[in-house]
BAKE-519601 format. One record per residue (C-alpha): residue number from 1; x, y, z negated. Coordinates in Angstrom, 2 decimals. Layout:
<sites>
+-----+---------+---------+---------+
!   n !      c1 !      c2 !      c3 !
+-----+---------+---------+---------+
! NUM !       X !       Y !       Z !
...
+-----+---------+---------+---------+
</sites>
This chain:
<sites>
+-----+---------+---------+---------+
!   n !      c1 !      c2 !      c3 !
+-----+---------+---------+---------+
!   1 !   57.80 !   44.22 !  -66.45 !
!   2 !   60.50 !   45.32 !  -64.42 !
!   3 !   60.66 !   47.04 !  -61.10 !
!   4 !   62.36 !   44.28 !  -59.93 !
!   5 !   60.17 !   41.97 !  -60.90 !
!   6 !   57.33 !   44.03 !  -59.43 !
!   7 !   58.99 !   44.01 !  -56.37 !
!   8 !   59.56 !   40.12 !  -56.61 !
!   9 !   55.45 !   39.46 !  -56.88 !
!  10 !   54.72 !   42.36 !  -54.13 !
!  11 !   57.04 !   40.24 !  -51.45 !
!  12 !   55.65 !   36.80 !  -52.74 !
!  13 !   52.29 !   38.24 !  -51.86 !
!  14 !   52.99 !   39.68 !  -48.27 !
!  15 !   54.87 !   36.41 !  -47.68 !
!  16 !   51.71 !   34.98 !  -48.48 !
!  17 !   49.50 !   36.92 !  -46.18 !
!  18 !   51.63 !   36.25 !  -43.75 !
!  19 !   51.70 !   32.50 !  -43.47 !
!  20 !   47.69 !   32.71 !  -43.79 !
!  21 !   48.02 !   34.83 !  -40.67 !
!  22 !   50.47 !   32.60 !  -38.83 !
!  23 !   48.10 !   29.87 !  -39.61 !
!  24 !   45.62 !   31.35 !  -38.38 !
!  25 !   47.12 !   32.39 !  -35.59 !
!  26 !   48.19 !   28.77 !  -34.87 !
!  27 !   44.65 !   27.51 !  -35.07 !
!  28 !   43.75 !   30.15 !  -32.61 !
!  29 !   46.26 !   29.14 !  -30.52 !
!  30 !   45.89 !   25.50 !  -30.71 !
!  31 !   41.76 !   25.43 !  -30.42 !
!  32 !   42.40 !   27.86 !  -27.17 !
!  33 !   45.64 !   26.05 !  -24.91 !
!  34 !   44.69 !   22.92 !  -27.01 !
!  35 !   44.55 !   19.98 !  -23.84 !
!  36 !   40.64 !   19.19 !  -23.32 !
!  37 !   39.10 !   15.88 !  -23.26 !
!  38 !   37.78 !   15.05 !  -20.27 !
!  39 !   35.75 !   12.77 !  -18.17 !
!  40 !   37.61 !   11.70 !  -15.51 !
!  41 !   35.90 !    9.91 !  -12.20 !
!  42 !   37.97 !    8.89 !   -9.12 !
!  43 !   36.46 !   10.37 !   -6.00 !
!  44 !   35.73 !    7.25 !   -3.04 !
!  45 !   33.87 !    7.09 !   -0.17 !
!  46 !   30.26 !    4.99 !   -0.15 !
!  47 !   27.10 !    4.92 !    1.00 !
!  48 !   24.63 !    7.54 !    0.54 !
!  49 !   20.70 !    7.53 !    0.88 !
!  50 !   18.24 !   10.18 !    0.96 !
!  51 !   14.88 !    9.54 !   -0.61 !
!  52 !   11.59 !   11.32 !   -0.95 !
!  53 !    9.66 !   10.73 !   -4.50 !
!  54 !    5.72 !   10.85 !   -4.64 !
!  55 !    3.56 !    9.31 !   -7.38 !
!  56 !    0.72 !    7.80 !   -6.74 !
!  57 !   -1.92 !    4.41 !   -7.73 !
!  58 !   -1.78 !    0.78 !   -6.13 !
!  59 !   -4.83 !    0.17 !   -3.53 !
!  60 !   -6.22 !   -2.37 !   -2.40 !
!  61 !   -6.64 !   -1.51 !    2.06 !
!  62 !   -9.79 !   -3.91 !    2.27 !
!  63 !  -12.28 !   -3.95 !   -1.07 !
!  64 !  -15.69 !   -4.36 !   -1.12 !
!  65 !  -18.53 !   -4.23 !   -3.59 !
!  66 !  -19.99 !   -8.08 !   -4.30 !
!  67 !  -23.83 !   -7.10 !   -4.34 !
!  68 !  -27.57 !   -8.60 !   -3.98 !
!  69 !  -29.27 !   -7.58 !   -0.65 !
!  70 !  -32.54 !   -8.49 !   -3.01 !
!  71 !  -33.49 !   -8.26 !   -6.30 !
!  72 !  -32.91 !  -10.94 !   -9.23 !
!  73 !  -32.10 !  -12.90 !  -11.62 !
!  74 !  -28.85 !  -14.51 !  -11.91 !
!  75 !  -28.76 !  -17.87 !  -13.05 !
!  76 !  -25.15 !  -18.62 !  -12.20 !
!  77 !  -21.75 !  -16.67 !  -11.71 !
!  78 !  -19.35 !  -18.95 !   -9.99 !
!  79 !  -16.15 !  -17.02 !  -10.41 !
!  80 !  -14.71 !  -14.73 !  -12.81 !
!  81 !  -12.13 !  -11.88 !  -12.91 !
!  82 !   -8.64 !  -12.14 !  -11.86 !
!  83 !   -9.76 !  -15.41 !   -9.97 !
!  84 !   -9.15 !  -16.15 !   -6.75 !
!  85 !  -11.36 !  -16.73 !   -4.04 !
!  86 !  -11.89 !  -18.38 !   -0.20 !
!  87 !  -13.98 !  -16.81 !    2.42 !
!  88 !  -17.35 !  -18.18 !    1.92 !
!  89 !  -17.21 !  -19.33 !   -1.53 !
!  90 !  -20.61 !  -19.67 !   -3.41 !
!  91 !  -19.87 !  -16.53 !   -6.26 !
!  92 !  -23.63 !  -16.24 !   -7.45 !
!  93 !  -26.66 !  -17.84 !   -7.65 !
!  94 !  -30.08 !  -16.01 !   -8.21 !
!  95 !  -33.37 !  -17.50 !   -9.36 !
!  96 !  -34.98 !  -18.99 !   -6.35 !
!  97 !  -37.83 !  -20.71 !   -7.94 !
!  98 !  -40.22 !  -18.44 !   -6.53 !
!  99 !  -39.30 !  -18.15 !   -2.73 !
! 100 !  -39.27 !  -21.30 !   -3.04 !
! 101 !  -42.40 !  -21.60 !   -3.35 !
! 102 !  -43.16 !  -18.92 !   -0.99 !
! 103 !  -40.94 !  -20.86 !    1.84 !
! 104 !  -43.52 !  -23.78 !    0.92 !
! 105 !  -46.02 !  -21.60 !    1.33 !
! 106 !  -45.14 !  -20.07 !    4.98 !
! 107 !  -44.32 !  -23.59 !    6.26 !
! 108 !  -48.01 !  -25.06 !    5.69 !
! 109 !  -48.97 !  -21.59 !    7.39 !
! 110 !  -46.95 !  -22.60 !   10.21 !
! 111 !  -47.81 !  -25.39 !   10.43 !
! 112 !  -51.33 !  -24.39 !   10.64 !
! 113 !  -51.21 !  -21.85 !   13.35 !
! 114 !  -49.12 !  -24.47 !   15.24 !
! 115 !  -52.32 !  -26.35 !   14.99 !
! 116 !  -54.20 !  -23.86 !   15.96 !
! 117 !  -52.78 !  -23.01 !   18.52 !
! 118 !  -52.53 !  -26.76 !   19.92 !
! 119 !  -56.64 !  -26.38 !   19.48 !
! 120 !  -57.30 !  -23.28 !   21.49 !
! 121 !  -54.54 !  -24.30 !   24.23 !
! 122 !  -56.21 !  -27.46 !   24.78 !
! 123 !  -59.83 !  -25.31 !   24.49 !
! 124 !  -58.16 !  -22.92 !   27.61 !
! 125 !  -56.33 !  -25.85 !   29.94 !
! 126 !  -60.47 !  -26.99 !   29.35 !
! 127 !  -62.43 !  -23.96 !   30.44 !
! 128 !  -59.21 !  -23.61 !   32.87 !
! 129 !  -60.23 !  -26.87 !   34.67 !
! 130 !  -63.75 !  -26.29 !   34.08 !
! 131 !  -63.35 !  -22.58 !   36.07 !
! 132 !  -61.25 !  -24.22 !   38.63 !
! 133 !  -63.92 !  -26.96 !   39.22 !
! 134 !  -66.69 !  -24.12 !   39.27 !
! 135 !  -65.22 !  -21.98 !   41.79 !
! 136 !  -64.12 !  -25.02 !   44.27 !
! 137 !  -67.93 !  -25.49 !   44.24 !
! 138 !  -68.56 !  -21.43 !   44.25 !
! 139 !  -67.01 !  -21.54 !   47.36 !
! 140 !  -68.44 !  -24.52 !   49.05 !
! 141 !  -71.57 !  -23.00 !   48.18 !
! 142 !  -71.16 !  -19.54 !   49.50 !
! 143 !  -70.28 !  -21.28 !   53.01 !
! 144 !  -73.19 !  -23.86 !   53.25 !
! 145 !  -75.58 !  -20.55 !   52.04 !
! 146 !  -74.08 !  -18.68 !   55.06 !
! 147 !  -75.06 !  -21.66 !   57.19 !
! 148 !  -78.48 !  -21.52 !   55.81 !
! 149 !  -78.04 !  -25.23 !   54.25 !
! 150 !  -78.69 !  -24.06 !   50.59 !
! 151 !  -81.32 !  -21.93 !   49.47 !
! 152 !  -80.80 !  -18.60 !   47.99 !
! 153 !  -81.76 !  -19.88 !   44.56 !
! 154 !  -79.09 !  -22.72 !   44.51 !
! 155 !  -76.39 !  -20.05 !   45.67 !
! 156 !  -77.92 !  -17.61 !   42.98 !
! 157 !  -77.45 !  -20.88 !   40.32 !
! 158 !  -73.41 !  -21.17 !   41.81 !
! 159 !  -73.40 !  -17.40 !   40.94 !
! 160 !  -74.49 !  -17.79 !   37.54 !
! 161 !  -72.39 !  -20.99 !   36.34 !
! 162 !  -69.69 !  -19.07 !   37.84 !
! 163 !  -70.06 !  -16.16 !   35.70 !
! 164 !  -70.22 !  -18.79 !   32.73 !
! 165 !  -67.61 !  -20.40 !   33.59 !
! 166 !  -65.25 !  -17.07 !   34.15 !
! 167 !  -66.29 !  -15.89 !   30.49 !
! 168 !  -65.74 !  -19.33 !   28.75 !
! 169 !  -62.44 !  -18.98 !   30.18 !
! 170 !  -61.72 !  -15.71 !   29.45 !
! 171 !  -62.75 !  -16.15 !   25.83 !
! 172 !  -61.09 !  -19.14 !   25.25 !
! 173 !  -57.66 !  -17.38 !   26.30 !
! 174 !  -58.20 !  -14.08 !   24.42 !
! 175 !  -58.25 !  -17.09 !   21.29 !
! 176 !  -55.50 !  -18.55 !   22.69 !
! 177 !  -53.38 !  -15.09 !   22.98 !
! 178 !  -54.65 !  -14.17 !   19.46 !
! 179 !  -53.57 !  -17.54 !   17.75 !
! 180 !  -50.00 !  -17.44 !   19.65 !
! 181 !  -49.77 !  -14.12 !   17.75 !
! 182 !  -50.67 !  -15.11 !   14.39 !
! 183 !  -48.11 !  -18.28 !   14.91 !
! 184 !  -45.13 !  -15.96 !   15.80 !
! 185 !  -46.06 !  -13.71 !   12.59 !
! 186 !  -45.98 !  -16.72 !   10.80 !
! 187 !  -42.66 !  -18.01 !   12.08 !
! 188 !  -41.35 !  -14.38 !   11.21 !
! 189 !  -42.59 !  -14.55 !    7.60 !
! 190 !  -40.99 !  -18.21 !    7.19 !
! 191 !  -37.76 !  -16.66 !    8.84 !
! 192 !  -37.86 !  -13.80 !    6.37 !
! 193 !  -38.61 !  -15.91 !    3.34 !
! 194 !  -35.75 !  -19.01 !    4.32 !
! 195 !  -33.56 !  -15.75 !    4.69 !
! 196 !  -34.11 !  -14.38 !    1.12 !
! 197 !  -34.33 !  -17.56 !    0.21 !
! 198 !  -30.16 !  -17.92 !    1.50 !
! 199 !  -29.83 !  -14.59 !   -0.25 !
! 200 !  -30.40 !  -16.43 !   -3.60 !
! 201 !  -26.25 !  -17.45 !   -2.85 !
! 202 !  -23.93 !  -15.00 !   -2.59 !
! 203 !  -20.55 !  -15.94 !   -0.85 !
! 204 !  -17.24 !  -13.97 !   -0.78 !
! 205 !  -17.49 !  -12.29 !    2.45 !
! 206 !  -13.41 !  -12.99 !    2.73 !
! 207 !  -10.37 !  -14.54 !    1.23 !
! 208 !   -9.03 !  -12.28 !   -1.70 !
! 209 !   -9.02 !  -11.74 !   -5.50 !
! 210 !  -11.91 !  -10.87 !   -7.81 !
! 211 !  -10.83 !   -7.76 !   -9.40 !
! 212 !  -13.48 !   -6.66 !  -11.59 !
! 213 !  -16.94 !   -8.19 !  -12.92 !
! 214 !  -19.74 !   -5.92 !  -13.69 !
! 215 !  -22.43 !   -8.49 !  -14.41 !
! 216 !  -23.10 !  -11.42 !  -16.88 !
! 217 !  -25.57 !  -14.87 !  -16.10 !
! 218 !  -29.46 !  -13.69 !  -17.17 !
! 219 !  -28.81 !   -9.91 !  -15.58 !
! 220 !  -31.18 !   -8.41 !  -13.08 !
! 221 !  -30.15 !   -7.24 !   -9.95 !
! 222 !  -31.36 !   -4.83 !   -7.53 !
! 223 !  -30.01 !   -4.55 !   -3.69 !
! 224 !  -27.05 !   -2.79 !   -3.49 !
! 225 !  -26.22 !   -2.68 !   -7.53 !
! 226 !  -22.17 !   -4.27 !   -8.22 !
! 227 !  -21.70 !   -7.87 !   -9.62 !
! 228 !  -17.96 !   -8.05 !   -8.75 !
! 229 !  -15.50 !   -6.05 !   -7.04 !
! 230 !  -13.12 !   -7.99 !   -4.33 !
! 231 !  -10.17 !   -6.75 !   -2.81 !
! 232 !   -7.97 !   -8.67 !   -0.38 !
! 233 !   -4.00 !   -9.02 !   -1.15 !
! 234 !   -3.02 !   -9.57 !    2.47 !
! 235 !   -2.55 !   -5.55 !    2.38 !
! 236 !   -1.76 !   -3.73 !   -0.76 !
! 237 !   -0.22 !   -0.49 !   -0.77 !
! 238 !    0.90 !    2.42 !   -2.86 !
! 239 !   -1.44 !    5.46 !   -1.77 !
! 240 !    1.44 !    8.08 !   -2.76 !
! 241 !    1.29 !   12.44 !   -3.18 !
! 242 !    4.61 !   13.57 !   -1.66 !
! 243 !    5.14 !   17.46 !   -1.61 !
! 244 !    4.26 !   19.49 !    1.64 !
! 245 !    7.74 !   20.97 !    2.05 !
! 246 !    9.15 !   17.10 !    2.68 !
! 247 !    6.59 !   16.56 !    5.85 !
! 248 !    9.19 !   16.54 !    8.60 !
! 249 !   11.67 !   14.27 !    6.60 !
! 250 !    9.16 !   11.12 !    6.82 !
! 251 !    7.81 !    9.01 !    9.68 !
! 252 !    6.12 !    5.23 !    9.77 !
! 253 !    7.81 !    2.79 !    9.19 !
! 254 !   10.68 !    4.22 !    7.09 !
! 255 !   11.78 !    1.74 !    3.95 !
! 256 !   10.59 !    2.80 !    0.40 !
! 257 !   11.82 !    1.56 !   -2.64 !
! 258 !    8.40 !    1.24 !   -5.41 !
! 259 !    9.07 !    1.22 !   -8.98 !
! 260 !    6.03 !    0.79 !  -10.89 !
! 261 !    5.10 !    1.85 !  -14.55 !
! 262 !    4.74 !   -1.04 !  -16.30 !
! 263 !    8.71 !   -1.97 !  -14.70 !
! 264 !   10.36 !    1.21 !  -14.66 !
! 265 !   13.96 !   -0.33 !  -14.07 !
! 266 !   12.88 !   -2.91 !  -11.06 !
! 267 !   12.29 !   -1.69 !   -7.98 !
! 268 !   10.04 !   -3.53 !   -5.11 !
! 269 !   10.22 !   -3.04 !   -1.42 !
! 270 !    8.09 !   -0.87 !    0.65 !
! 271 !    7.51 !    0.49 !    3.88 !
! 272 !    5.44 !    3.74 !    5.14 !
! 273 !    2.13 !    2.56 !    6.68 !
! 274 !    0.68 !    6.19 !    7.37 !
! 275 !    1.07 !    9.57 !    6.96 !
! 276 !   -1.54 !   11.78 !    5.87 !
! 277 !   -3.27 !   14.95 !    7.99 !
! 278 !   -4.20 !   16.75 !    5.09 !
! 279 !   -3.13 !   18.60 !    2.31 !
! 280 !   -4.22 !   19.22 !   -1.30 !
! 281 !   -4.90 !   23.03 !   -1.36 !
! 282 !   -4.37 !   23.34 !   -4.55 !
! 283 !   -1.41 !   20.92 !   -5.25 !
! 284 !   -0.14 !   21.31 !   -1.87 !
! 285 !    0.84 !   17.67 !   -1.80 !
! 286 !    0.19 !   15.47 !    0.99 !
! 287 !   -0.82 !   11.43 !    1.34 !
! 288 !    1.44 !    9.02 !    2.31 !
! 289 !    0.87 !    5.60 !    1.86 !
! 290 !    3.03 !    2.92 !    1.12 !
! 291 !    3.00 !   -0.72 !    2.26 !
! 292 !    3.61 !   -2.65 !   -0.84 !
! 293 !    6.05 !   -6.40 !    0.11 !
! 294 !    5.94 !   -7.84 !   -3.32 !
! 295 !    4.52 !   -7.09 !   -6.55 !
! 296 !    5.26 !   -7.45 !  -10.41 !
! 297 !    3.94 !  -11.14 !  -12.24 !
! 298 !    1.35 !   -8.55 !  -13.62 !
! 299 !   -0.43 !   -5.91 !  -11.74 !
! 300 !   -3.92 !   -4.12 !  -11.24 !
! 301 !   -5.53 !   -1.97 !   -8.24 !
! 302 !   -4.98 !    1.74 !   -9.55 !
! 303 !   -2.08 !    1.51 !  -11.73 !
! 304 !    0.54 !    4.05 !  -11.57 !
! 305 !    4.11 !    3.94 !   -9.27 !
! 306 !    6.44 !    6.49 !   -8.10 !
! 307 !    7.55 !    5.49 !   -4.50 !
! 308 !   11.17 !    6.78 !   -3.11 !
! 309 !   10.98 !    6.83 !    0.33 !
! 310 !   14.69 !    6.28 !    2.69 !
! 311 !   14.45 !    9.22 !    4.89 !
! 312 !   18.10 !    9.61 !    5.86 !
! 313 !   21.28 !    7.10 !    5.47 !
! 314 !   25.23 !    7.50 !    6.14 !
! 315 !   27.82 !    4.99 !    5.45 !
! 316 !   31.53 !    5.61 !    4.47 !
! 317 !   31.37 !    9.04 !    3.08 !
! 318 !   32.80 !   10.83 !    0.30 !
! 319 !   30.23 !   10.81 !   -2.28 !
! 320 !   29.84 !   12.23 !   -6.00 !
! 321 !   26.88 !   12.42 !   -8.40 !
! 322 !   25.16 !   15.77 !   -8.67 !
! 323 !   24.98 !   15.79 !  -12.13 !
! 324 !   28.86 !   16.52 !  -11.57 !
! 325 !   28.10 !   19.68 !   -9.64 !
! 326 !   28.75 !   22.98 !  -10.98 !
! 327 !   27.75 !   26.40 !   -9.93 !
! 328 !   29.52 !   29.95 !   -9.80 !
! 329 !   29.24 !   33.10 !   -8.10 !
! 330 !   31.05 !   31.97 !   -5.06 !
! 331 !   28.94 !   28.30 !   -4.73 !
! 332 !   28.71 !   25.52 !   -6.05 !
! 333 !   31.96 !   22.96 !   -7.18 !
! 334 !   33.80 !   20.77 !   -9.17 !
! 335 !   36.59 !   20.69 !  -11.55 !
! 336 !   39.70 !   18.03 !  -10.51 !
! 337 !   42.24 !   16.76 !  -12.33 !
! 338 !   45.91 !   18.90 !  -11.18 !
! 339 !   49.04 !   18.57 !  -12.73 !
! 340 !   47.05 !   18.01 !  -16.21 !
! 341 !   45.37 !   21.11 !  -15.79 !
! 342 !   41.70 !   21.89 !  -14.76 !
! 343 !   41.08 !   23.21 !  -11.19 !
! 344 !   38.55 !   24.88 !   -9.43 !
! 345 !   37.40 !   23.42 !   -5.82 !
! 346 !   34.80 !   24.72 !   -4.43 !
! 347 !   32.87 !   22.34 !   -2.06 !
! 348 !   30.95 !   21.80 !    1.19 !
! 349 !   28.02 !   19.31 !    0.47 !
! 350 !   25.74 !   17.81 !    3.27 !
! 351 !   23.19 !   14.68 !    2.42 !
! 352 !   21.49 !   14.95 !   -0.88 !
! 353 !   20.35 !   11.82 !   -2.49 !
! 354 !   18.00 !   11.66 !   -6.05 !
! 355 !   21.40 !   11.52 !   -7.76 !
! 356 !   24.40 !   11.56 !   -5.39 !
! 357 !   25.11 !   14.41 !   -2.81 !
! 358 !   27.69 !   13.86 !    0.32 !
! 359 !   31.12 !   16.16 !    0.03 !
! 360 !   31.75 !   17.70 !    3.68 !
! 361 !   34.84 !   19.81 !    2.72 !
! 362 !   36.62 !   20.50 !   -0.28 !
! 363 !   37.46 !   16.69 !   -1.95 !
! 364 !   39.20 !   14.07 !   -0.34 !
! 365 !   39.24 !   10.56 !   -1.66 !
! 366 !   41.50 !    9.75 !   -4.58 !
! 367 !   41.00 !   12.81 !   -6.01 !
! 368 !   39.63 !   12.96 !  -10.08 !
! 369 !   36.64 !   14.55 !  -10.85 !
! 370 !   36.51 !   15.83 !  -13.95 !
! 371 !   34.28 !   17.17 !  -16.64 !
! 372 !   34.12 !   18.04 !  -20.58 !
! 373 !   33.17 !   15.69 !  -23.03 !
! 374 !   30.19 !   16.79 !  -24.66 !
! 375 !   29.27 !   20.21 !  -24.91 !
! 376 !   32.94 !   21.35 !  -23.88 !
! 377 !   33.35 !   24.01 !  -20.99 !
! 378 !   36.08 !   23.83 !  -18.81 !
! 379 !   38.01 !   26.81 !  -17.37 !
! 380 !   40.08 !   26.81 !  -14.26 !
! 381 !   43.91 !   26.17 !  -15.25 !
! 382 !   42.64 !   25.08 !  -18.88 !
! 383 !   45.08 !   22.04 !  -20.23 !
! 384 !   42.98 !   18.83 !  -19.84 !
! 385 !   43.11 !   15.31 !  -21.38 !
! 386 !   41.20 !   12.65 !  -19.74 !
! 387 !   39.71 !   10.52 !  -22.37 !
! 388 !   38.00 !    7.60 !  -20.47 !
! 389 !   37.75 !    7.27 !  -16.30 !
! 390 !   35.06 !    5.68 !  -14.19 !
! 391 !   36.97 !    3.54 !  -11.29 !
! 392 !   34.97 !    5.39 !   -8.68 !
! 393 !   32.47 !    8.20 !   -8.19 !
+-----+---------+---------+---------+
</sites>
C-alpha cells in the first residue's frame, strides 16, 4: 500500500474519532441545557387550617359493669350484644325458686309475731287496767287507814295486791317489749328476703347499648362478677395522646376533625371536651379527649382513630403545599416558573397546616410553582418545560 493510501485510512480514522467526540459532546450538551420537565402549580390565595394529630381509642364517658348483687343461677338473659336497651329494662333473670320460698317463709313468721304481739298487748292494756284499778283502791285505802277506818291487816292486804298487781304489769310489758322486737326482726328478714328476692331481675340501670356479654343462660353468678357491659351513646368520645410540645396550641371547645381506622378517607366531626393534667413520662404525650358528633354505620368502644384538632385558621392567604418546599443553606424556598427558566425564591412562611404552609413574603399570587418530574433536580436558571399544571396551589 501506498503512502497515500496510508494517509487516506489515518484521516478516515481521526475523522471518525472526531464525530464520536462531537456526539458525545452533543449528548453532554443536550442532557445538561436540555429544557426540564416540570410540574407546574399556579400559586392562589385560600384558606389555611392548623391542626394538631393524636391517636387514640373510642370511649364510651358513662359504662358500667351489668352484675348480680347476689349469687345465682341464671335462667334467662333478656338482651344480647350490640342490642339496645331502655332504662329499666328486665336484662336477667336468676333462679328465684328458693327465696321464694324463703319470702313464704318470713311472711307466716310475720304474721306470727304480729299475733303475738296482738296477744301480749292485749295481756298489758289488761294488767294495765288491772294496776290502775289496784292503785285507785291503794289509795283509798291508805286514807281510810290514816283515819283509823280500816285495820292494819286490810291496808297490809292493799299493800300486797298492789305489789301483784305492779309485777303482773311489769311482766306482761317486758313480753310485750320482747315480742315488738322479735316482730321488727321479722319484718327486717321479710324486707331482706322480698329484696333479694327483686334482685332475682336485673334491669339496665340507664338507656344505652349492650356492648359486650360475658355470660350464657345456666351460668352461676357471684355479686359483683360481669354478665354484660353497657355503655351509653349520648357521650362518646375519642380519648386521644397529643404530644407535650403542642399544649399551649389547644383549648376546649376547639373543632376536631376524627378519621377512624376502619374509614381512613372519611372524616367525622369533633370537638375538644377536656384537656388532660398529666403527662406520660415516658411518652411524654398528654390526654385530650375528643367529643365524638357522629359515628361510622359500624363501630366498637376501643377501636383506633387519629383525631386532627383546628387550633388556628386564616382566610384569603397565599397558600402552597409543603411537600413543595425546598431547603438550602440560606432557608427554605421554591422554584417558579421565569422566562422558561427555573428560579430560586426564597420564602417567608407563617401558619403551618398537616400539608399546606401560609407564604408571608417571597410569592405573590399568579405566580407558578414549579418542581421536577420524578427524580429530576432542578437548578436555579436551569431551562424548564412544564409538562402538566395544577389550576391552583
Amino acid at each position: 500500500m501506498g503512502i497515500d493510501s496510508w494517509g487516506s485510512v489515518r484521516s478516515f480514522k481521526w475523522l471518525k474519532v472526531l464525530a464520536v467526540v462531537l456526539m458525545l459532546a452533543g449528548i453532554l450538551y443536550w442532557l445538561r441545557f436540555r429544557p426540564v420537565p416540570v410540574q407546574a402549580y399556579r400559586v392562589t390565595k385560600g384558606d389555611i387550617v392548623a391542626e394538631v394529630m393524636g391517636t387514640g381509642t373510642l370511649e364510651a364517658r358513662v359504662q358500667t359493669t351489668v352484675s348480680s348483687k347476689i349469687a345465682g343461677r341464671i335462667v334467662q338473659l333478656l338482651a344480647d350484644q350490640g342490642d339496645r336497651v331502655e332504662a329499666g329494662q328486665v336484662l336477667v333473670r336468676l333462679d328465684d325458686s328458693e327465696l321464694v320460698q324463703q319470702v313464704e317463709i318470713a311472711r307466716s313468721a310475720l304474721a306470727a309475731a304480729k299475733a303475738t304481739v296482738e296477744r301480749v298487748e292485749t295481756d298489758e292494756r289488761r294488767t294495765k287496767a288491772v294496776l290502775d284499778k289496784v292503785l285507785r283502791d291503794h289509795e283509798r285505802n291508805r286514807k281510810l287507814f290514816a283515819n283509823k277506818s280500816i285495820s292494819v291487816n286490810e291496808i297490809e292486804n292493799s299493800d300486797k295486791a298492789l305489789t301483784i298487781a305492779e309485777a303482773d304489769y311489769a311482766s306482761t310489758r317486758a313480753a310485750s317489749m320482747e315480742k315488738k322486737k322479735s316482730l321488727i326482726v321479722a319484718q327486717n328478714t321479710l324486707d331482706y328476703n322480698l329484696a333479694r328476692l327483686e334482685d332475682t331481675v336485673i334491669k339496665a340501670p340507664f338507656k344505652g347499648l349492650m356492648v359486650r356479654r360475658d355470660r350464657e343462660p345456666g351460668d352461676v353468678v357471684v355479686p359483683g362478677s360481669s354478665i354484660f357491659l353497657l355503655i351509653s351513646t349520648e357521650e362518646l368520645w375519642v380519648r386521644a395522646w397529643v404530644d407535650e410540645t403542642d399544649m399551649a396550641k389547644l383549648s376546649p371547645d376547639q373543632p376536631a376533625r376524627i378519621v377512624f381506622r376502619s374509614e381512613p378517607g372519611r372524616p367525622y366531626p369533633g370537638k375538644v371536651v377536656r384537656l388532660g393534667r398529666e403527662t406520660d413520662r415516658e411518652t411524654r404525650q398528654f390526654v385530650v379527649d375528643v367529643e365524638v358528633r357522629s359515628l361510622p354505620g359500624n363501630w366498637s368502644v376501643g377501636q383506633r382513630a387519629e383525631v386532627f384538632i383546628q387550633s388556628a385558621r386564616k382566610k384569603d392567604v397565599l397558600v402552597i403545599p409543603s411537600r413543595l418546599l425546598l431547603r438550602d443553606k440560606a432557608g427554605i424556598g421554591v422554584y417558579v416558573l421565569s422566562g422558561g427558566k427555573a428560579s430560586w425564591r426564597s420564602l417567608k412562611t407563617g401558619l403551618r397546616g398537616l400539608e399546606a404552609v401560609e407564604v408571608l413574603e417571597g410569592l405573590a399570587s399568579g405566580d407558578t410553582v414549579i418542581t421536577g418530574v420524578g427524580s429530576q433536580d432542578l437548578d436555579d436558571g436551569r431551562r424548564v418545560k412544564p409538562v402538566s399544571h395544577e389550576p391552583r396551589v
